[in-house]
C-alpha positions as CSV (number, residue, x, y, z in Angstrom):
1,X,116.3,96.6,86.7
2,X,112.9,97.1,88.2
3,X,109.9,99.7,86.1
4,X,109.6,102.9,88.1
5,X,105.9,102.2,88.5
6,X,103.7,105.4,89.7
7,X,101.3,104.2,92.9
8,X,98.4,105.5,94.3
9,X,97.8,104.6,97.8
10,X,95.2,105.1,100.3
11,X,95.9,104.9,103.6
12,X,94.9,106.7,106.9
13,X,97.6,105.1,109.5
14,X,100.9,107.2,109.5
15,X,103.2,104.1,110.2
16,X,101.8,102.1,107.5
17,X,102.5,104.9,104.9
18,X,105.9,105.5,106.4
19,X,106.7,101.9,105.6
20,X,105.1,102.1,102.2
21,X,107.0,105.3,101.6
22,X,110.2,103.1,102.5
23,X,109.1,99.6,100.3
24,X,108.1,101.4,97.8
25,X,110.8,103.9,97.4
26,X,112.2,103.1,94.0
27,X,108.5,104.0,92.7
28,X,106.5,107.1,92.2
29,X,103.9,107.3,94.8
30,X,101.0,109.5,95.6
31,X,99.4,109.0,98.9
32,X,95.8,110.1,99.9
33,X,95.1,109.7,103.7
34,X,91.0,109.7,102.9
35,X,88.7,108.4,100.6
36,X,87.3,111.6,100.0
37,X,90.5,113.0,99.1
38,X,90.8,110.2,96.7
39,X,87.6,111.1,95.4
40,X,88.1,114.4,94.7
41,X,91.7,113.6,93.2
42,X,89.3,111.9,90.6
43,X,86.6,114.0,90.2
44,X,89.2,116.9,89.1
45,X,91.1,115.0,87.3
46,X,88.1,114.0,85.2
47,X,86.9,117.7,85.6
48,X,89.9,119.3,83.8
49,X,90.1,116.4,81.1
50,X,86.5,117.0,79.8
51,X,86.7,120.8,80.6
52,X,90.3,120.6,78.0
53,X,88.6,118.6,75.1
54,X,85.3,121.0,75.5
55,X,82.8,118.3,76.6
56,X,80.3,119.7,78.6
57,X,79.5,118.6,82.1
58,X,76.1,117.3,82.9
59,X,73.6,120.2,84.3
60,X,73.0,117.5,87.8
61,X,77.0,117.6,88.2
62,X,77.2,117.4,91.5
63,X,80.7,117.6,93.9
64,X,79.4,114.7,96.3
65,X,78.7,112.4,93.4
66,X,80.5,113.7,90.5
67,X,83.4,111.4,90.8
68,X,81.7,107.9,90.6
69,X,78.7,108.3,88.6
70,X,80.1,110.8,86.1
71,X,83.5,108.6,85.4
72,X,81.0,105.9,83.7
73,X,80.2,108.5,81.3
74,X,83.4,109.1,80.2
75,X,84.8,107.9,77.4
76,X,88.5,105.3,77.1
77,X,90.4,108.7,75.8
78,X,89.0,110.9,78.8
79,X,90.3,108.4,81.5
80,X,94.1,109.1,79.6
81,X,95.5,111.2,82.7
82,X,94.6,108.1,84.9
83,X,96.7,106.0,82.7
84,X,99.7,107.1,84.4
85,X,98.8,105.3,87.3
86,X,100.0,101.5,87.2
87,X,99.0,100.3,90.2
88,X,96.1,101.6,92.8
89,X,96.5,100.3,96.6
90,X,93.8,100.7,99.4
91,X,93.5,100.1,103.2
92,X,90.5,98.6,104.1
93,X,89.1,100.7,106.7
94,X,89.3,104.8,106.2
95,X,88.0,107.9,107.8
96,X,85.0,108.7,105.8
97,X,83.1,112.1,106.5
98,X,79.8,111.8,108.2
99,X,76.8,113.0,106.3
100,X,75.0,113.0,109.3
101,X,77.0,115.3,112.2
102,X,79.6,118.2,110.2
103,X,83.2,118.0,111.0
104,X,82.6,114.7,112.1
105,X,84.4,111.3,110.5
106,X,84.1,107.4,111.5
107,X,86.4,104.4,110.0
108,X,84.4,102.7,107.3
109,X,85.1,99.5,105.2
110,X,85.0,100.7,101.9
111,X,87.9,99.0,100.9
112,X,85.6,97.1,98.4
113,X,84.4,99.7,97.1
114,X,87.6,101.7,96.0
115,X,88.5,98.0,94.2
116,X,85.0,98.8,92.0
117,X,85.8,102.7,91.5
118,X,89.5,101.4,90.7
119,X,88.4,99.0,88.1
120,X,85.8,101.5,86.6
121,X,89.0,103.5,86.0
122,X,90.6,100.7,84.5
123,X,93.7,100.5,86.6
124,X,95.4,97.7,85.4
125,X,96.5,96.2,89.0
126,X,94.6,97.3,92.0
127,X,95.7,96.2,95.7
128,X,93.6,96.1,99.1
129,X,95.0,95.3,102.1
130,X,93.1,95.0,105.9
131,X,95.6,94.2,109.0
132,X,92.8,92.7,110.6
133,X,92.7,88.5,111.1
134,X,89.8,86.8,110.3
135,X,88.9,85.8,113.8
136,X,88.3,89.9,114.6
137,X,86.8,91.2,110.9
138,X,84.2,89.8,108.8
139,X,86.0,91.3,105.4
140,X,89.1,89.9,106.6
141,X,87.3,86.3,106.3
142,X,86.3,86.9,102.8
143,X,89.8,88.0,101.9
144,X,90.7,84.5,102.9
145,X,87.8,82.8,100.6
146,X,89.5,85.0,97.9
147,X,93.0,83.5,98.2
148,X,94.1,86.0,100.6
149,X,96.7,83.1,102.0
150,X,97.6,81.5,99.0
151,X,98.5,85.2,97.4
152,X,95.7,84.5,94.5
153,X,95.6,87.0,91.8
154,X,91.9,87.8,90.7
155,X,91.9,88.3,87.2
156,X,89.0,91.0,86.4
157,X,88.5,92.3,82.9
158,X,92.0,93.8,82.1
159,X,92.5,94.0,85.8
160,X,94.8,92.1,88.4
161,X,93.1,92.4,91.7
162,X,95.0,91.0,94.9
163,X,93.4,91.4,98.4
164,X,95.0,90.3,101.6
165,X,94.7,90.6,105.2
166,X,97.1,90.0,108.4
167,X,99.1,87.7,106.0
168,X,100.7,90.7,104.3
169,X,102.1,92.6,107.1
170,X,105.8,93.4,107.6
171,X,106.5,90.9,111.4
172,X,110.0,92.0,111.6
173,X,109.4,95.8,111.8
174,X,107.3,97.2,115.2
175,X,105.1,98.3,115.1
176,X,103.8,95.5,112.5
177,X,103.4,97.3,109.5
178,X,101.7,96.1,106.3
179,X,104.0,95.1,103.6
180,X,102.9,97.1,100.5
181,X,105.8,96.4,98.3
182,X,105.3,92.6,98.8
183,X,101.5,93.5,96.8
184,X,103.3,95.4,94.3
185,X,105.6,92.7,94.0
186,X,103.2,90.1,93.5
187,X,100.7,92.1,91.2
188,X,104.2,93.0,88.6
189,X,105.1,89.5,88.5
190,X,101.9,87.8,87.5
């Protein structure tokens, strides 16, 4: 009997979260389409824990920032209501808001940086997948030089890390669509 494991996942493209809505169906998972949305999942999150044990927010708390630089002043017991969360996957590329035109978004790598943010928060197994090939994307390359084709597990602090590229996509379903519960799968049997 498989562990009903509860998932975040971030991911913009509708057909990939279809099929990780299908792979991972057995699971309980939470889907943010945006890093922002992400963001401010956190930022609440961390918001209401302080606010409920009475520890006051910093005077320079700030909504653009509060999430990332205010989650390293949080103590083990604050981060509890993250603890839920057994496993944290990412796309590599997602609509980010533009600071420099309103209403306005472009498709940034940040993949990397929701791994950091995700092992600041002490997720115990964090995924990030690209469906680009190294020939087309430079992240894609260093996936490879991390073990993306030999499914390596990075083994950081308490965390299990796996990043992939084009190797982890679903061939038999059309469109190709990435193959999310093959990660999970991997990260729960290491």
């Amino acid at each position: 009997m498989i562990k009903k494991l509860n998932i975040i996942l971030i991911e913009d493209n509708r057909e990939h979260v279809i099929a990780a809505r299908k792979q991972l169906q057995e699971h309980n998972l939470t889907v943010f389409k945006r890093f922002e949305e992400f963001k401010d999942w956190i930022s609440d999150t961390l918001t209401n824990r302080c606010t409920d044990l009475g520890i006051p927010l910093p005077s320079e708390f700030d909504a653009n920032v509060r999430s990332i630089s205010f989650a390293s002043m949080v103590t083990e017991h604050d981060l509890l209501p993250l603890k839920n969360y057994d496993i944290l996957l990412t796309d590599n590329e997602l609509p980010v808001n533009s600071e420099k035109v309103a209403n306005e978004t472009s498709l940034e790598k940040i993949g990397s940086d929701i791994v950091l943010i995700g092992l600041m928060l002490k997720f115990p197994m964090i995924g990030l997948l690209t469906d680009k090939n190294h020939h087309e994307d430079s992240h894609s390359r260093i996936f490879d030089c991390l073990g993306a084709a030999n499914n390596t597990i990075l083994r950081i602090g308490d965390s299990k890390v796996f990043v992939s590229n084009i190797h982890m996509v679903h061939e038999n379903h059309k469109p190709t669509v990435k193959n999310w519960g093959e990660i999970v799968k991997l990260l729960t049997s290491t």
